[in-house]
N, C-alpha and C positions, 0 to 999 in steps of 0.2 A: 504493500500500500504506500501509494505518496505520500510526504507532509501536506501539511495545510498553512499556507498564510490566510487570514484573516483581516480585511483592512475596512472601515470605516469612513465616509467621508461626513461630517457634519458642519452642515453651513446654511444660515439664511441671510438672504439681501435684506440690503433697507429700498424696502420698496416707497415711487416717489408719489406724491399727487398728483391728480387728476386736472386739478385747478389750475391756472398758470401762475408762478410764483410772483413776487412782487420787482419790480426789476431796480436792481441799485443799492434795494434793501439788505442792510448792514447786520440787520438779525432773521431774515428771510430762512426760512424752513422749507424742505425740500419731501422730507421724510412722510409717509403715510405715518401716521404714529398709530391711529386703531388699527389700520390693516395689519402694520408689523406684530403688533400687540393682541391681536385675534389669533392669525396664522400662528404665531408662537406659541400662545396657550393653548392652542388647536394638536399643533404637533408634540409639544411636552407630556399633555396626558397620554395622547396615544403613540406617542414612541420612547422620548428621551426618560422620562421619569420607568417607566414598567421594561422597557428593554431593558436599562441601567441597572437595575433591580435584580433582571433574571442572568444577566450576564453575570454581574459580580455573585451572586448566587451559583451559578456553576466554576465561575473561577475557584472559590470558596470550597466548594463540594470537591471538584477535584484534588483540592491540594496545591493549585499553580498550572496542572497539566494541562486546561484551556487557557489560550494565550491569545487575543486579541491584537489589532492596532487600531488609531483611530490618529484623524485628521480634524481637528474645530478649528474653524474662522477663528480670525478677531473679531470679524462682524457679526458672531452669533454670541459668541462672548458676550460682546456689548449689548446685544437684547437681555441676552442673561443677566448682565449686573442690573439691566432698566427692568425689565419686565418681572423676569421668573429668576430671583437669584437661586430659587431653591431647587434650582435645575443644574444651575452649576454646579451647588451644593454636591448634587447628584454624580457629575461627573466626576467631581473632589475625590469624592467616596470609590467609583470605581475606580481610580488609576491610581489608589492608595492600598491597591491590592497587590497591587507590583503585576497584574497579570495583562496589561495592558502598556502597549507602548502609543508614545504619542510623539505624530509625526510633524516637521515642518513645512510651511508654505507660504505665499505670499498671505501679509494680515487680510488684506483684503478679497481675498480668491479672483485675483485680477486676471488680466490677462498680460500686467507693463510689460515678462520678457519679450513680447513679442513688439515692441513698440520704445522702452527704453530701462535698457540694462542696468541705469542708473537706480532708477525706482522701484525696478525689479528687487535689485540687491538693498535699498533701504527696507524694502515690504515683508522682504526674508529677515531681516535683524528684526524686524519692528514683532515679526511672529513670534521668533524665538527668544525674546523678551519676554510676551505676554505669556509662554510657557514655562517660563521658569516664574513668573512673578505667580501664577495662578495654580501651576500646580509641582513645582519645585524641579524641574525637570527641562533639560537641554534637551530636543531630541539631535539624532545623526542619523536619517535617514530624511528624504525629501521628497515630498511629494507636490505637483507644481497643478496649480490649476484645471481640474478637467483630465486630467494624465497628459497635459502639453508635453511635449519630450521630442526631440531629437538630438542628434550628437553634439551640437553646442548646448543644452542647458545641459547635458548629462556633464560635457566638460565644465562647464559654470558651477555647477551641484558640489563636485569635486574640487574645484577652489574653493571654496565654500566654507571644505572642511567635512562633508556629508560621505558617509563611508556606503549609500544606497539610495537608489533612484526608483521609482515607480512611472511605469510607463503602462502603455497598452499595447497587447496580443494583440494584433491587428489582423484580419482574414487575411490580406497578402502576405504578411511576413508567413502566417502561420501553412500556407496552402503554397506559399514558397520550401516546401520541407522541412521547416523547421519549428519546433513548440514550442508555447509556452510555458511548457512544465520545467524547462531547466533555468541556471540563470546567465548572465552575459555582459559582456562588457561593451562600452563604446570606441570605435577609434578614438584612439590617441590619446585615453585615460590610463593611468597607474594603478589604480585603487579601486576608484568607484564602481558600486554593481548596479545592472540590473533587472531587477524583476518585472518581468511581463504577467499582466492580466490576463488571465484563462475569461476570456469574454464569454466562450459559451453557457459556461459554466455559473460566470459572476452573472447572465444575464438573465438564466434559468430561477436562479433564485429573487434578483431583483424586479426582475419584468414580467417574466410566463409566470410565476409560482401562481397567481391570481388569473387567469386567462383560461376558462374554461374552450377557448378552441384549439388549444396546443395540446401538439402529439403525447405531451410528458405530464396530464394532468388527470390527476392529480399529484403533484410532486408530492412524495410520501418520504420519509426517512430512510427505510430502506432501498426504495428507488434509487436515492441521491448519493447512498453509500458506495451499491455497485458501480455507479458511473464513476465515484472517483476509485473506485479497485480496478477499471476497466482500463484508466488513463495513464500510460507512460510518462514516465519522468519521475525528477527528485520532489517536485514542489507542486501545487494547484495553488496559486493564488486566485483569493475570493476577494476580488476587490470591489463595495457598491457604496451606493450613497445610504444612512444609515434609517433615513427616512423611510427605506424599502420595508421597514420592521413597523406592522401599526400603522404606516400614515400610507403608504403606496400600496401595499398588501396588508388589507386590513383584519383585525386580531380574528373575526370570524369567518374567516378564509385559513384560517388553520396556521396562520404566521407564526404565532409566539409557540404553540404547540409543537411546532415544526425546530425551532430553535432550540426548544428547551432538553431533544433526545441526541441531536444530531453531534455536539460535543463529545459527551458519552461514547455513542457508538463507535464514532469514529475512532477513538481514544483504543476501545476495545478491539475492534478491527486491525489496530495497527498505528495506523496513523500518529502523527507526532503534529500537535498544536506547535507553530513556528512565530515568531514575530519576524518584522521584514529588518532589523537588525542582525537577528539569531541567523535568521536565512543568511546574512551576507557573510557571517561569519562562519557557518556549517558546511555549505556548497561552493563548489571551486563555480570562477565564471571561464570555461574555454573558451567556448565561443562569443564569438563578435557580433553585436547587432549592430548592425551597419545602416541608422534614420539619419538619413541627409533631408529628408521632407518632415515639416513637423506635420505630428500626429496625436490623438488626441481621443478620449472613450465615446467621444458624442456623434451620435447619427450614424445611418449607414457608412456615412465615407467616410470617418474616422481622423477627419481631417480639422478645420480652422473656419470650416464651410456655415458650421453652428450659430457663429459668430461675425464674421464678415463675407459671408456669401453673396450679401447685395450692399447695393449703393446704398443704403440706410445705414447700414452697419458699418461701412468704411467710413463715410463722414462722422458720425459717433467717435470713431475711431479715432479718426483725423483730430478730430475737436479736443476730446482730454487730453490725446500726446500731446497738444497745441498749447496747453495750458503750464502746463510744468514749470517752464522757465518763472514767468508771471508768477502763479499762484506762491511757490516756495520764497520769492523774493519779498511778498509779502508779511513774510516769516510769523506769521498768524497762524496759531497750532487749533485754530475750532474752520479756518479756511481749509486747511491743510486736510484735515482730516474729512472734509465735508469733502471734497473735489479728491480723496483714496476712497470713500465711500462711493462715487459714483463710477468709479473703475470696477467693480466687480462684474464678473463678465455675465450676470444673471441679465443685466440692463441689456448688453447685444443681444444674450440668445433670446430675448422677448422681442426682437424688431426681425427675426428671422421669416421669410415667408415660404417654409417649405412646402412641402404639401407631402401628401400619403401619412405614413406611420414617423414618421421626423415631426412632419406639420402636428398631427396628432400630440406626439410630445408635448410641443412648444406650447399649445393651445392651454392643456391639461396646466403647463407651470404656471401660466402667465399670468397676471393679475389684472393685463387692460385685453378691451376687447378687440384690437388689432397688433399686428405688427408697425402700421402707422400711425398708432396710438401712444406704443412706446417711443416710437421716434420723438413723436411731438412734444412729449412730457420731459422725454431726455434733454433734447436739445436746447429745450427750454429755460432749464436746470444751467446748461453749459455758459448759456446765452448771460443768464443772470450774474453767475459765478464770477463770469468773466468780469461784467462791470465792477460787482464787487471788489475782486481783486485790482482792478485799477484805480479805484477810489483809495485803495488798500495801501499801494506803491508806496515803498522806501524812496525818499528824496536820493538821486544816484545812481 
């Protein structure tokens, strides 16, 4: 039987209003505060608080031999200390179990490396900050927005100081003969690994497990066990967003039931609960994964397409790279932080206009009723911002 990595993503946006903001306005608010404040309490009862619960509960039961990872915003964080501290509280409590490793990334689940390496690398300090201030802990292992990844951020990761990178099993690399069950390195790194997303696998749990028209349902425990006895390799990395427990597959679809034997079993079967630390330190990486194109866990194509597929999303795009210079010169830490808050790449994939099962996606997250809805609300936000920080300017 393979190991098992385990990885978690938890993050929510500040989502913006509806209304157009006031333009100029030096104390101007951007944020939904009930929406953020609904949504939060919406998904705290039905995932963060009773996941947390049963997780640290089989860490617990085992002895350490379930072993978790997880990835939190700063930006959920920050609803956490506004909204539900007693949610953080929650997190506190699991990852004082020692069975859980917590991973790095930009504070904002942005997208800067793709736009400026600068802000990128402030956004990665600024996380791993908030990790050790919150929960006593440096992580060394990186995980970048979305599983953004190719061979310069794996190189970048590794300056860094990060001894493991998290990318995605993409169908081509994988249908190029090669799995994602082992792990690998990038050109021209020393050090750094990385672990590929087993997608079928992370997708079965996070997408189909609720989907009464797929071939594998009902996903049962024992179902899920043979498929991973059935898969070659050292590792099966289960990488999803954590929301998938309770708020995507909901509890009476058999989610938490599903969670609570699967540990266990697999434990019993063979298997070895890994962290993506452990993992980098247990398995050799021979092989080269050689992503000259950045790549990414979203949508069929895997690609950046989530994001800036259309002229919506590039000027968006355009607009906060555009900012940077401006807004820091302003050296206004409530500016600053307002214009890292609207870099979170939730703002892009809501102006996306895909269509089919992507479109369906995007629909399903979004919280305006267009793709040209969020534009307008965004740019709006940019538009404001901007004047702001000009009123703002340091003489010089």
């Amino acid at each position: 039987m393979p190991d098992i990595c385990l990885y978690f993503q938890v993050h929510q946006p500040h989502r913006l209003l509806t209304d157009p903001v006031s333009t100029g306005a030096s104390n101007a608010g951007y944020e939904d505060e009930r929406l953020n404040r609904e949504i939060l309490n919406r998904i705290a009862d039905k995932c963060y608080l009773p996941a947390n619960e049963m997780f640290q509960r089989k860490i617990e039961e085992s002895s350490g031999l379930f072993r978790i990872a997880m990835s939190i915003s700063g930006t959920v964080i920050e609803q956490f200390r506004k909204y539900r501290p007693d949610v953080l509280e929650s997190f506190q409590k699991l990852v004082a179990t020692g069975g859980v490793e917590l991973l790095a990334e930009t504070y904002y689940h942005s997208l800067a490396f793709v736009y400026s390496e600068k802000e990128f690398q402030r956004q990665v300090d600024m996380h791993l900050d908030l990790m050790e201030e919150c929960f006593s802990v440096r992580p060394s292992v990186f995980r970048n927005s979305e599983l953004i990844y190719n061979n310069a951020i794996a190189a970048k990761a590794e300056t860094l100081g990060f001894d493991g990178i998290l990318a995605e099993g993409t169908p081509a690399f994988v249908d190029g003969q090669h799995s994602p069950n082992f792990l690998y390195h990038a050109p021209d790194t020393a050090r750094i690994k990385t672990l590929l997303r087993n997608h079928t696998l992370s997708n079965d749990l996070a997408i189909r497990f609720s989907d009464p028209s797929w071939s594998g349902f009902p996903l049962t425990w024992e179902k899920f066990t043979d498929w991973i006895g059935q898969s070659p390799g050292d590792l099966i990395n289960l990488f999803m967003d954590y929301e998938s427990i309770g708020e995507h597959n909901k509890k009476e679809n058999g989610i938490y039931e599903f969670w609570k034997r699967v540990p266990e079993i697999l434990i019993e079967a063979g298997s070895q609960w890994v962290t993506p630390s452990e993992a980098a330190s247990i398995y050799s990486s021979s092989k080269e994964y050689d992503c000259k194109k950045v790549t990414s866990w979203a949508d069929a194509e895997r690609d950046l397409s989530a994001w800036s597929g259309n002229a919506m999303q590039k000027e968006a795009i355009a607009a906060i790279s555009a900012l940077e210079k401006k807004i820091h010169a302003t050296e206004d830490g409530e500016l600053i932080g307002t214009w890292g808050g609207l870099q979170s790449s939730d703002h892009l994939y809501w102006m996306s206009t895909k269509e089919g099962t992507d479109g369906a996606l995007t629909n399903y997250f979004s919280p305006y009723e267009s793709a040209q809805e969020a534009h307008r609300i965004f740019m709006a936000a940019i538009r404001d911002l901007d004047q702001r920080a000009s009123s703002l300017a340091l003489p010089g």
